[in-house]
N, C-alpha and C positions, 0 to 999 in steps of 0.2 A: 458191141464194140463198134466205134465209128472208126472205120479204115479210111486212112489217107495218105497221103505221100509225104513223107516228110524229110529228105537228103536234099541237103545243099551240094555245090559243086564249084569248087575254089582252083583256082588255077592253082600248081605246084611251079617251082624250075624243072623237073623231072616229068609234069604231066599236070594231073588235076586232083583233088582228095575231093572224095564222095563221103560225107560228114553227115550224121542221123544225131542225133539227142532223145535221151530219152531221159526222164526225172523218176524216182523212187522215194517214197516216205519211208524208209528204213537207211540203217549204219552202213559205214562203206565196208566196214568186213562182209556182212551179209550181203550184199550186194558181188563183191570180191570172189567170196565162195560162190554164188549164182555162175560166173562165168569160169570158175579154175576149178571147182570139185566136181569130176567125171560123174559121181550119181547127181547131182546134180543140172551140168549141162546134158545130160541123157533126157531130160523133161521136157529140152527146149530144141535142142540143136543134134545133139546124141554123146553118147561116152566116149574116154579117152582111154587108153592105156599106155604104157610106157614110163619113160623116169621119166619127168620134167625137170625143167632147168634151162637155165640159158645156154644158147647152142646144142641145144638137146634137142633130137627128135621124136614127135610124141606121134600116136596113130589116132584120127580120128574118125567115129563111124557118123555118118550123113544119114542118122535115122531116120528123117524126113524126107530126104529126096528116092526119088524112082532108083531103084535095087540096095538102097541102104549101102554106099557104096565105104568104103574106107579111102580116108587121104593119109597122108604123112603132112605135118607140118612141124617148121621148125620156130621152137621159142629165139626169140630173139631179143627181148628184154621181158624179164620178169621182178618187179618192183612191188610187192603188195604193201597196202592194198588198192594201189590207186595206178601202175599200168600194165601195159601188158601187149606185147606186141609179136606178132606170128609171120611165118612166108609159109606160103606152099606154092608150089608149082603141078599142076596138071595139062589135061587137056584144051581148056580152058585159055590156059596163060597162068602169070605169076599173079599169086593172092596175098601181099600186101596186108595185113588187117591191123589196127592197134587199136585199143580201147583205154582210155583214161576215166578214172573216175576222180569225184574231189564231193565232199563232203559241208554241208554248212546248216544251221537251223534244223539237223533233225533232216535234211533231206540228201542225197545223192545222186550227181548228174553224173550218167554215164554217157561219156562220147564216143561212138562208131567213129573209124576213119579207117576208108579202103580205099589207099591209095593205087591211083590209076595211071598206069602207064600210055591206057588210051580209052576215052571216053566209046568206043565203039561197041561194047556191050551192056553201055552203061542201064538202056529200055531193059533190059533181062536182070541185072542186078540190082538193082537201083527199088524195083518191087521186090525181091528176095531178101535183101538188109531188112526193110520194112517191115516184110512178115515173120522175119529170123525176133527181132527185137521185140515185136507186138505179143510173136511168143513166150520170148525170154518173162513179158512182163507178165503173162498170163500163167505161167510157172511159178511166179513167186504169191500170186493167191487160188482162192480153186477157180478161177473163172476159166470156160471154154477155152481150148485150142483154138486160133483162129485157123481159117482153109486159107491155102495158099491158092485156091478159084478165086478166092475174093480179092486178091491183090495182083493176080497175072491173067490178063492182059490189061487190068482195071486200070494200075497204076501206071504204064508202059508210053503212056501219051506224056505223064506230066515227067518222066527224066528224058524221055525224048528231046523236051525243050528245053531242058537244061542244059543241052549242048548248042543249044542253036546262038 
């Protein structure tokens, strides 16, 4: 797998949207269920539990990060199968995320957008969307997990200058 940085960085009125693409040769429902059915994102990202629904709050488990931690986040539009929008707020700061997908020839573009209230941790995020999605795509055939060594501190320079 060639790793490389791929988030743009768009002014907002509210801040800036930190935007990823990714393309899939499969339907947008499969694609739909990749990111909304809990045994599912557990492949890539980790499991969810809870009712969903919009203004709903779901738990979810961060299988991949250091202690497997649980967040809460709350739906905040759920339109299948094409978007899908989340907050959570942690330590961190508020987590923004929505995902659009749309469908043509047989193929589906899924868009990341974590919108950002302030580009200042953008070096730390900015490689972790990358590796989040690289996974996502690596879940949907058998290829390798990729390591998240490969993309921190590797990618850390190029959304660095994305704020410059």
């Amino acid at each position: 797998m060639s790793i490389r940085p791929t988030g743009r960085l768009e002014p907002t009125p509210g801040g800036h949207d930190l935007i990823l693409t990714r393309t899939y040769r499969a339907p947008i429902e499969d694609v739909w269920a990749g990111i909304t059915e809990s045994e599912r994102t557990a492949r890539w990202f980790g499991p969810w539990e809870g009712d969903a629904g919009p203004g709903r709050t779901i738990r979810v488990k961060q299988s991949y990060e250091e202690g497997q931690p649980w967040s809460e986040y709350t739906i905040e539009i759920c339109d299948p199968p094409s978007r899908l929008a989340l907050r959570a707020v942690d330590e961190h700061g508020s987590w923004h995320l929505e995902v659009t997908l749309s469908e043509q020839d047989g193929q589906t573009e899924l868009e990341f957008v974590h919108h950002l209230d302030s580009t200042r941790e953008l070096p730390e995020i900015g490689p972790g969307w990358d590796y989040y999605l690289d996974a996502f795509g690596a879940s949907r055939s058998d290829a390798r997990r990729p390591d998240f060594d490969d993309y921190y501190p590797a990618l850390r320079d190029y959304y660095t200058n994305l704020t410059d």
